[in-house]
ZASELO-556459 format. One line per field, with one value per residue: residue number from 1; residue in three letters; x, y, z of N, C-alpha, C, O in turn. Coordinates in steps of 0.1 Angstrom, whole numbers, plus 5000, padded with zeros to 4 digits. Example, Ala and Ser with C-alpha at 12.3 -4.5 7.8 and 13.67 -1.06 7.14 Angstrom:
BEGIN
k	c(1:2)
r	c(ALA:SER)
n_u	c(5132:5128)
n_v	c(4943:4978)
n_w	c(5078:5071)
ca_u	c(5123:5137)
ca_v	c(4955:4989)
ca_w	c(5078:5071)
c_u	c(5132:5129)
c_v	c(4967:5000)
c_w	c(5078:5079)
o_u	c(5142:5134)
o_v	c(4967:5011)
o_w	c(5085:5080)
//
This chain:
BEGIN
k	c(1:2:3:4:5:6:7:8:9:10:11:12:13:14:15:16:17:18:19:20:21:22:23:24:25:26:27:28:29:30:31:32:33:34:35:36:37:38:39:40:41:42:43:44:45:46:47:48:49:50:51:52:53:54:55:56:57:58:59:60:61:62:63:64:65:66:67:68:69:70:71:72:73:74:75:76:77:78:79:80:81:82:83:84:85:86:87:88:89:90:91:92:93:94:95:96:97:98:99:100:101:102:103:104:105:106:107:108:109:110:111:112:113:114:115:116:117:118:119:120:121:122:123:124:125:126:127:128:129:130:131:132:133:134:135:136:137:138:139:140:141:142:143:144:145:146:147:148:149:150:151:152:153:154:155:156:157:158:159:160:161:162:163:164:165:166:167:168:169:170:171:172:173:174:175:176:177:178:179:180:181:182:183:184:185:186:187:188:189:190:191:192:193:194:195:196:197:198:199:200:201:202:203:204:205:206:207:208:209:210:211:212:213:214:215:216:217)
r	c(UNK:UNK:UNK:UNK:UNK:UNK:UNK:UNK:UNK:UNK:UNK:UNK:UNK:UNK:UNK:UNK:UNK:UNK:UNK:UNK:UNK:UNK:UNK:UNK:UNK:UNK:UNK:UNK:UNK:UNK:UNK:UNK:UNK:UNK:UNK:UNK:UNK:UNK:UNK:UNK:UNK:UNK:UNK:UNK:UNK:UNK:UNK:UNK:UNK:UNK:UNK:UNK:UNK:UNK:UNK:UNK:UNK:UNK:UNK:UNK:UNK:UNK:UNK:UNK:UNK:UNK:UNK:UNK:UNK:UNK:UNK:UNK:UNK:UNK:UNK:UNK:UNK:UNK:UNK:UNK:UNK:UNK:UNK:UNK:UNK:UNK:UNK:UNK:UNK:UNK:UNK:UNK:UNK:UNK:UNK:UNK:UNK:UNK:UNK:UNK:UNK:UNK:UNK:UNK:UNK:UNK:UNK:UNK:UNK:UNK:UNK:UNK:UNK:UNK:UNK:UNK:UNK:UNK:UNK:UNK:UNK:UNK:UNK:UNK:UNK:UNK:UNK:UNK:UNK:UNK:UNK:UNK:UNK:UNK:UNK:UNK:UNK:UNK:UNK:UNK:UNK:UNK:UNK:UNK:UNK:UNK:UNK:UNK:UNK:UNK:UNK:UNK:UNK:UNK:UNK:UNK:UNK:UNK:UNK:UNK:UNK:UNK:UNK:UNK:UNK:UNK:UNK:UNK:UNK:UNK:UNK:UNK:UNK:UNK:UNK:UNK:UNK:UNK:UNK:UNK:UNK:UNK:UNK:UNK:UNK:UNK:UNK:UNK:UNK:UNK:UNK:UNK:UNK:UNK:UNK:UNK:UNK:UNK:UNK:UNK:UNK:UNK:UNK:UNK:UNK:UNK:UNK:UNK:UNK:UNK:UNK:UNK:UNK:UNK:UNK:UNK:UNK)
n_u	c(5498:5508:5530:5526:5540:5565:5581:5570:5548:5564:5581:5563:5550:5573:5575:5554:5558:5584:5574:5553:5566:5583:5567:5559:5583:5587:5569:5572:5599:5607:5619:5645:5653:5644:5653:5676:5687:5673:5653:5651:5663:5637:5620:5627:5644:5667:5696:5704:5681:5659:5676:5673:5650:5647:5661:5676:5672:5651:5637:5625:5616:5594:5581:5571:5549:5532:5521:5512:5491:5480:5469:5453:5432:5414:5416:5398:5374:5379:5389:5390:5369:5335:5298:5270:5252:5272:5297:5307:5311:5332:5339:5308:5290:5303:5294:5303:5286:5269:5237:5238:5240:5225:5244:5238:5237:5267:5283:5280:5297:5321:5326:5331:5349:5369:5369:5377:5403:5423:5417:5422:5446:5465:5488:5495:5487:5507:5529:5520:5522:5550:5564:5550:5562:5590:5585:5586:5608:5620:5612:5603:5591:5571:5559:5544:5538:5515:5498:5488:5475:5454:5434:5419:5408:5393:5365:5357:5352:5335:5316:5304:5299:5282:5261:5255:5271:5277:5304:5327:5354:5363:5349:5358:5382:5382:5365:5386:5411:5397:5393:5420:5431:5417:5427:5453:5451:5443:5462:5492:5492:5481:5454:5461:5461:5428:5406:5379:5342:5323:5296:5308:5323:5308:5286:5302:5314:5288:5278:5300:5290:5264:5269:5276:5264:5235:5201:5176:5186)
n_v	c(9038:9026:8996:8970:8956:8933:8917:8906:8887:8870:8860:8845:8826:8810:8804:8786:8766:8755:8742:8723:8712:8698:8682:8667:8646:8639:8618:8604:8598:8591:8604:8601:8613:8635:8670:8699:8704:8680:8691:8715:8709:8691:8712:8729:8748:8774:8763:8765:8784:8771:8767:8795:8801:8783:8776:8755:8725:8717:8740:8739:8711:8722:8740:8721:8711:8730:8736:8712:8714:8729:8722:8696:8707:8722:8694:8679:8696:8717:8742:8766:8767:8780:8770:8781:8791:8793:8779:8743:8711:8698:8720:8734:8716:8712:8739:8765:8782:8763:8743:8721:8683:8648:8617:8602:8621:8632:8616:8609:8632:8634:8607:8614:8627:8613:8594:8611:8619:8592:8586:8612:8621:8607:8611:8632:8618:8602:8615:8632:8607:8604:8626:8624:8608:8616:8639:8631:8630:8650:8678:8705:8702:8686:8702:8719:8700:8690:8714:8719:8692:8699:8712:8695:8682:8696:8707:8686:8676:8700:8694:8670:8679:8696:8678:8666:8647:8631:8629:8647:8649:8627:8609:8624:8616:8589:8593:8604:8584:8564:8574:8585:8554:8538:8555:8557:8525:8516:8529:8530:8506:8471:8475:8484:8482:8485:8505:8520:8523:8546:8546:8527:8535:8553:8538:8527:8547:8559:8531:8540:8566:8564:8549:8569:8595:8607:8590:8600:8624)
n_w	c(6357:6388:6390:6413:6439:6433:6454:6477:6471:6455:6470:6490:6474:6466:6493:6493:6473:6480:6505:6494:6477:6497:6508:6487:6486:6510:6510:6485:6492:6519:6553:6549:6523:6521:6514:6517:6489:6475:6478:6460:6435:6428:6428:6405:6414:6415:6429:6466:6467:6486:6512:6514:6526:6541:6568:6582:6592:6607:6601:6580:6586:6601:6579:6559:6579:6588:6558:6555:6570:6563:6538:6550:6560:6540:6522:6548:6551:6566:6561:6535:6504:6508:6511:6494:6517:6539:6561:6554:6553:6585:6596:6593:6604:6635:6644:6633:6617:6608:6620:6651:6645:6642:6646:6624:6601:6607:6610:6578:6568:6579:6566:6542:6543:6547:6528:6507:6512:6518:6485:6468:6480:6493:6496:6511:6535:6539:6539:6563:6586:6584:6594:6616:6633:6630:6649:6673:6681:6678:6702:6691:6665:6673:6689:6668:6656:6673:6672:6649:6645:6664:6648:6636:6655:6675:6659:6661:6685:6691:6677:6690:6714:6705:6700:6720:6740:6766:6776:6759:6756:6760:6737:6714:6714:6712:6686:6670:6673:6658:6632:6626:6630:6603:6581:6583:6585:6561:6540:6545:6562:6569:6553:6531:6503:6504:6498:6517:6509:6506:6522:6538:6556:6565:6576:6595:6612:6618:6633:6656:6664:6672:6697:6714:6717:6730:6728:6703:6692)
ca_u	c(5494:5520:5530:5523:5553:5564:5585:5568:5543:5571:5584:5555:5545:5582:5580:5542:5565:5589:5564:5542:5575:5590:5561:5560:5594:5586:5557:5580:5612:5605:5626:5658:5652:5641:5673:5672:5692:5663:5633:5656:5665:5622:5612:5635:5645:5687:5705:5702:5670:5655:5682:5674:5635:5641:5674:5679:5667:5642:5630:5621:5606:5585:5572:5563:5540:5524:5513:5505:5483:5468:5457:5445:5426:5408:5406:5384:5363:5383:5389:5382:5358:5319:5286:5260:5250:5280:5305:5308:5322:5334:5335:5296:5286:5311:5287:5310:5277:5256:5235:5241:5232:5231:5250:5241:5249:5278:5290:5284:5305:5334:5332:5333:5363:5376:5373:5387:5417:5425:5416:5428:5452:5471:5504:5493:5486:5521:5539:5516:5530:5568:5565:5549:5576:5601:5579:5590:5624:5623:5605:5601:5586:5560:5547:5541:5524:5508:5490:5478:5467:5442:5424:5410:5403:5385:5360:5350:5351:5322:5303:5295:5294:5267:5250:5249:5278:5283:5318:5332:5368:5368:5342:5366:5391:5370:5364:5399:5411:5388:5394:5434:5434:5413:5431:5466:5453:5442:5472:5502:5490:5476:5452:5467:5455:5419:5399:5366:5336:5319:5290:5313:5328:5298:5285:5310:5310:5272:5277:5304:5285:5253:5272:5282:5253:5222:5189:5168:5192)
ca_v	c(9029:9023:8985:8966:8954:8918:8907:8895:8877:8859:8850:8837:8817:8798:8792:8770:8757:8746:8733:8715:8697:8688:8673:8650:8642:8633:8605:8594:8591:8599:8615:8605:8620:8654:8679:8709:8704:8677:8703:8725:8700:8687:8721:8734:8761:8776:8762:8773:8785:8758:8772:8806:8806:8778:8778:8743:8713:8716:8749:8729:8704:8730:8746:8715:8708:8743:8735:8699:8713:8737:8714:8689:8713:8720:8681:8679:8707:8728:8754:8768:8774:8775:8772:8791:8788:8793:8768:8732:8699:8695:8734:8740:8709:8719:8747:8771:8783:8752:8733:8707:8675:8641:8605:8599:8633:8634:8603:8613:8639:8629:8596:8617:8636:8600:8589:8621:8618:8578:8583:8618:8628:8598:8614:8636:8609:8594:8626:8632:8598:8604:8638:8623:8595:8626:8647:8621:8627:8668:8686:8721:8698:8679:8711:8722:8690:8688:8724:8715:8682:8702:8721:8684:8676:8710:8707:8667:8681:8712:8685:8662:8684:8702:8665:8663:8639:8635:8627:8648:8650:8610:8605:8628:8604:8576:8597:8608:8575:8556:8578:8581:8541:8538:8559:8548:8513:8520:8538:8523:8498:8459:8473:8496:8482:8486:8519:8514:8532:8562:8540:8514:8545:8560:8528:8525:8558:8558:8527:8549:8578:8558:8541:8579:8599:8601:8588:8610:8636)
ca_w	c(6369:6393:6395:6427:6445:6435:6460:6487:6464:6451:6483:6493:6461:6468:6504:6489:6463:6485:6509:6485:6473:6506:6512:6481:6489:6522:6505:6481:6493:6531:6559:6542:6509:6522:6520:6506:6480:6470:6475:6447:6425:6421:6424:6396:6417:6417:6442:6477:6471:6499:6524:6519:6529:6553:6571:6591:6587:6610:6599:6566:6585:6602:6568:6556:6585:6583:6544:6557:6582:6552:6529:6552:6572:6527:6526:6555:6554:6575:6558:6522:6500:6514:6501:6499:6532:6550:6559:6548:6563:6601:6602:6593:6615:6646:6648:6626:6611:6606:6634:6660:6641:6648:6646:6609:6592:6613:6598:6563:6564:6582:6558:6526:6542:6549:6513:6498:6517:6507:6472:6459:6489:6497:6493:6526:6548:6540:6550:6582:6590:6583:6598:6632:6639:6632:6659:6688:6685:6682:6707:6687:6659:6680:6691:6660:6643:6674:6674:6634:6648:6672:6640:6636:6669:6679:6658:6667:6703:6694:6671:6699:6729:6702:6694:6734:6746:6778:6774:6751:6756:6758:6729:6712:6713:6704:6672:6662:6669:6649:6621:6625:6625:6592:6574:6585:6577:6545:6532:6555:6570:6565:6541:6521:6490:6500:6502:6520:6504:6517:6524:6545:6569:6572:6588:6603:6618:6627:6651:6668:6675:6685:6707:6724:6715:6735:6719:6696:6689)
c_u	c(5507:5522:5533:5536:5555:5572:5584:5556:5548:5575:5575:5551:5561:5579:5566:5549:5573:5584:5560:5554:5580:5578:5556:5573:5591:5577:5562:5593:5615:5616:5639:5662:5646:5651:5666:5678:5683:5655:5641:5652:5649:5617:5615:5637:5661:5688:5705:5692:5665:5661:5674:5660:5634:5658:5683:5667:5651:5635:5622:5609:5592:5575:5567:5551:5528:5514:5504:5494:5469:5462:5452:5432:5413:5401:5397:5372:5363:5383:5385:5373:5344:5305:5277:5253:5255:5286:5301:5316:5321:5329:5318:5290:5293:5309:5293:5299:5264:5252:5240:5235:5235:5238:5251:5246:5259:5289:5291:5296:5319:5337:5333:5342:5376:5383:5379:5401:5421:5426:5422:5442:5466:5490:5506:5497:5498:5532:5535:5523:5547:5565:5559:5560:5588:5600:5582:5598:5629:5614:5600:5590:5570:5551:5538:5533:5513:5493:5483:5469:5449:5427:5418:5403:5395:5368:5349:5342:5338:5313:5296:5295:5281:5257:5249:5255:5279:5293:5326:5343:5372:5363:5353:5375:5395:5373:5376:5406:5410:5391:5411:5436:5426:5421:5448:5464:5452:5453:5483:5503:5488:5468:5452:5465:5438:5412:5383:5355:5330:5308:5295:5318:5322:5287:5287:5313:5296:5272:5283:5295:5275:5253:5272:5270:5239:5209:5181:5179:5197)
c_v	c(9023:9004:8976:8958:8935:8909:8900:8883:8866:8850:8842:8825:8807:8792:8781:8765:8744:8739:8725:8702:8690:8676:8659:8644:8631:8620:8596:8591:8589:8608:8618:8609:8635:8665:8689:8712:8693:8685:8711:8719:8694:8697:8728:8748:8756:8769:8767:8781:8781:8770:8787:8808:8798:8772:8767:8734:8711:8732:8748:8722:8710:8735:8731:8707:8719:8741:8724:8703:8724:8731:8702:8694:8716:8703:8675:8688:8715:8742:8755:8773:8772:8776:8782:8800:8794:8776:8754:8725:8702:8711:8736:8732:8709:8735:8764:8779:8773:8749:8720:8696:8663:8627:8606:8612:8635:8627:8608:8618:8636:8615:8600:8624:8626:8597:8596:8620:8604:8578:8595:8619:8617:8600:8625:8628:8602:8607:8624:8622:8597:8619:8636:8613:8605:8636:8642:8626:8642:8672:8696:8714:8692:8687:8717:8711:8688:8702:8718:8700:8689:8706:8708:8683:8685:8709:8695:8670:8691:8703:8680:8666:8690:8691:8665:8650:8643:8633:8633:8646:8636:8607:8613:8619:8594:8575:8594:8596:8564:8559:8574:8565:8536:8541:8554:8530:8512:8525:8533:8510:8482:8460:8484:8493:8482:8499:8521:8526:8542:8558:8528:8523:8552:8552:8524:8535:8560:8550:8532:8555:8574:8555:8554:8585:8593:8596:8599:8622:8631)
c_w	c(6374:6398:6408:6428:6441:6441:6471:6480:6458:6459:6490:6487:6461:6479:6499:6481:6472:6497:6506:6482:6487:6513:6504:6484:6501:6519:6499:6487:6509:6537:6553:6534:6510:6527:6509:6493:6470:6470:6462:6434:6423:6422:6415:6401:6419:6430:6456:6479:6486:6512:6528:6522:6542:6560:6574:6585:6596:6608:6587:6572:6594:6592:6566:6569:6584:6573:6548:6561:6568:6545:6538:6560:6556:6527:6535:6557:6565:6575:6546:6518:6511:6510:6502:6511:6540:6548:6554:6553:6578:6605:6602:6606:6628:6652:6642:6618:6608:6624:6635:6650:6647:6644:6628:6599:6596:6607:6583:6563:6566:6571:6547:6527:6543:6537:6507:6502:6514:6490:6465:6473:6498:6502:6509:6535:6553:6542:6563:6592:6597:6595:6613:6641:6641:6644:6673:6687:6687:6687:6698:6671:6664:6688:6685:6650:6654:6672:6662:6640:6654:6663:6639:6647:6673:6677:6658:6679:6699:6688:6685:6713:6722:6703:6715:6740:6758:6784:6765:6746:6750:6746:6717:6701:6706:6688:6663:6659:6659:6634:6613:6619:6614:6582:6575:6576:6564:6535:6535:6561:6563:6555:6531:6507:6489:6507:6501:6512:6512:6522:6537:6554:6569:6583:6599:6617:6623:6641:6660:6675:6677:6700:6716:6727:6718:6721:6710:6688:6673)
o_u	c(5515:5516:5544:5543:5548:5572:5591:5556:5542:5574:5580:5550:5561:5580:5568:5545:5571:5592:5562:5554:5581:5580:5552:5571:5592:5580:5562:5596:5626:5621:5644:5674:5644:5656:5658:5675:5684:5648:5634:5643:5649:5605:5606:5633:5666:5681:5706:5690:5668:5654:5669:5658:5627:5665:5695:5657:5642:5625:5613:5598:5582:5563:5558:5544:5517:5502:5492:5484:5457:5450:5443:5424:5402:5390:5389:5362:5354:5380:5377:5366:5344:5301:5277:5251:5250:5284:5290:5327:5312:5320:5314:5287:5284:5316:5287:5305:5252:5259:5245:5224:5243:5233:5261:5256:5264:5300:5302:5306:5328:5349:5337:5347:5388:5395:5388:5410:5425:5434:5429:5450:5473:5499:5516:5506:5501:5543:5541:5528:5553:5567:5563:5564:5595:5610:5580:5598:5638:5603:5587:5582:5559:5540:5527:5525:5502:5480:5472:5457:5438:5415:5406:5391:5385:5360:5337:5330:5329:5301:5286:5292:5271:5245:5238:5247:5282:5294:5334:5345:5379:5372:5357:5376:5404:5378:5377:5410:5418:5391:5414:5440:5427:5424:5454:5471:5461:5452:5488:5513:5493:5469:5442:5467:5432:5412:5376:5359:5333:5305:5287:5315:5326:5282:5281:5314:5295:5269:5277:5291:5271:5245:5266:5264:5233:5209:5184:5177:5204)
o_v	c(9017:9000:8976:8953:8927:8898:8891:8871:8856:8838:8833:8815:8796:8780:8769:8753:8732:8730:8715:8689:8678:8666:8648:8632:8619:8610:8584:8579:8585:8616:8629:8609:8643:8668:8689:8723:8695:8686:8712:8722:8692:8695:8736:8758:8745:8772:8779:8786:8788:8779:8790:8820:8801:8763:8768:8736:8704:8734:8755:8724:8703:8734:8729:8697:8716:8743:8725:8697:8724:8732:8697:8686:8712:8700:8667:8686:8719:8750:8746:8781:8764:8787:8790:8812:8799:8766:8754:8729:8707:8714:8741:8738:8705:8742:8774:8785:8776:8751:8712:8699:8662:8625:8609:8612:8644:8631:8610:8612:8636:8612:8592:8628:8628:8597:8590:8621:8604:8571:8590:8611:8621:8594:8625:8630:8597:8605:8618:8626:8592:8616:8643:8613:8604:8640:8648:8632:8646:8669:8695:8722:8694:8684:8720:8713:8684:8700:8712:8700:8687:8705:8709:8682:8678:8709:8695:8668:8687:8702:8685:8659:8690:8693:8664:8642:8654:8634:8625:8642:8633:8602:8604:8618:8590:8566:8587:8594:8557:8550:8568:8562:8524:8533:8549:8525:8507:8523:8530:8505:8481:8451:8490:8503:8479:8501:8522:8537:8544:8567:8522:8518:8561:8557:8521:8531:8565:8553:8532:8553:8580:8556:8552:8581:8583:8599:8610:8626:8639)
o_w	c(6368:6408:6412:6418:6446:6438:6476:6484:6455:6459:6496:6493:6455:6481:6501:6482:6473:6500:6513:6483:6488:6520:6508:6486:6501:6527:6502:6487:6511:6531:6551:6533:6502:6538:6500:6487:6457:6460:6452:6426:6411:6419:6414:6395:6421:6440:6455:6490:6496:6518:6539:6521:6552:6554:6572:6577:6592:6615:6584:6569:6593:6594:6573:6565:6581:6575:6546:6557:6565:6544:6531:6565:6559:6529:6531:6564:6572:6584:6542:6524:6520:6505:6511:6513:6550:6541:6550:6558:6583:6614:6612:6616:6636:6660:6646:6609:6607:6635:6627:6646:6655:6632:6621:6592:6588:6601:6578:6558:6558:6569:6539:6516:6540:6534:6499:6494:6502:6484:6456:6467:6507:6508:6516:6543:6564:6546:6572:6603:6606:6607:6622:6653:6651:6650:6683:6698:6694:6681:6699:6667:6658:6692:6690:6640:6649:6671:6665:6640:6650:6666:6642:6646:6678:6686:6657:6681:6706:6692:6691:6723:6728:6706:6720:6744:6761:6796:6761:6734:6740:6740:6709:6689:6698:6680:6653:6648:6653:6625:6603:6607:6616:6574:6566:6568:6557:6522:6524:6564:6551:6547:6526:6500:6479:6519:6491:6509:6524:6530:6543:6565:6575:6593:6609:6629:6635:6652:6671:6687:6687:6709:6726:6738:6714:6709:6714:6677:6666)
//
């Protein structure tokens, strides 16, 4: 049996290495501790490694938005596994396979994608951060965290044009907002030492989308 080729599998399985690390880097130590001579040195890869997958400093800080954009797109129920069913999370409810639903299961879900991200994922949310303040200042960056931004936003936008807003774009907004400044506060912010339950942002989230969302639905 003739053995299957292993070097683009390898090359692949480093640039997620060196992804995965630039992005703890970026949490703990932020922008100014991410070099590629740091991604080597905590990913125990030779020397120049880093350079040679990611060339410039901003081609670095490129991949690590990419990965960012992969696992948080897993922690919300963007992408990944799926149940039985068919999809799961924003994707099933964003009409991805599941139905239109309304206000309160809408809430659940988005507040259990809330909580997972606060409680296991925290180290994300504190890149996303560093990685958006860096996005002001480079163009070619800010187009690129903003595209990953949208896989969030997309599927808010088909929920509640399905639930029957008549504002979508704005209600949207509303949403992403609401969520963004949660989670910022929570992790970054004023209360960064307290992480609301899945019961307290799903509340929270219900009065939203009442407030948007016609009656009955």
């Amino acid at each position: 049996m003739t053995a299957a080729p292993t070097g683009r599998p390898d090359r692949t399985a480093r640039i997620g290495l060196v992804a995965d690390t630039a992005i703890g880097l970026l949490a703990s130590r932020g922008l100014r501790g991410l070099t590629h001579r740091a991604v080597d040195e905590a990913a125990g890869l030779p020397q120049g490694s880093t350079s040679n997958l990611a060339r410039t400093r901003a081609a670095l800080l490129a991949t690590a938005v990419r990965r960012l954009a992969e696992r948080e797109a897993r922690v919300f129920g963007l992408a990944g596994p799926t149940g039985h069913d068919g999809p799961t999370g924003l994707a099933a409810l964003a009409g991805h396979g599941g139905p239109a639903t309304g206000p309160e299961a809408a809430a659940e879900v988005i507040a259990t994608a809330l909580h997972r991200a606060l409680t296991d994922h925290r180290d994300l949310l504190i890149a996303r951060y560093e990685l958006a303040l860096e996005a002001t200042r480079r163009p070619e960056l800010r187009e690129k965290y903003d595209s990953a931004g949208a896989a969030f936003r997309e599927p808010v936008a088909e929920l509640l044009r399905a639930a029957g807003s008549p504002a979508p774009e704005r209600h949207t907004l509303a949403v992403v907002a609401w969520c963004d400044g949660v989670l910022f506060a929570c992790s970054a912010g004023p209360y960064h030492a307290v992480v609301p339950t899945v019961a307290e942002l799903r509340d929270g989230l219900t009065e939203l989308l009442r407030g948007m969302l016609p009656a009955g639905r």
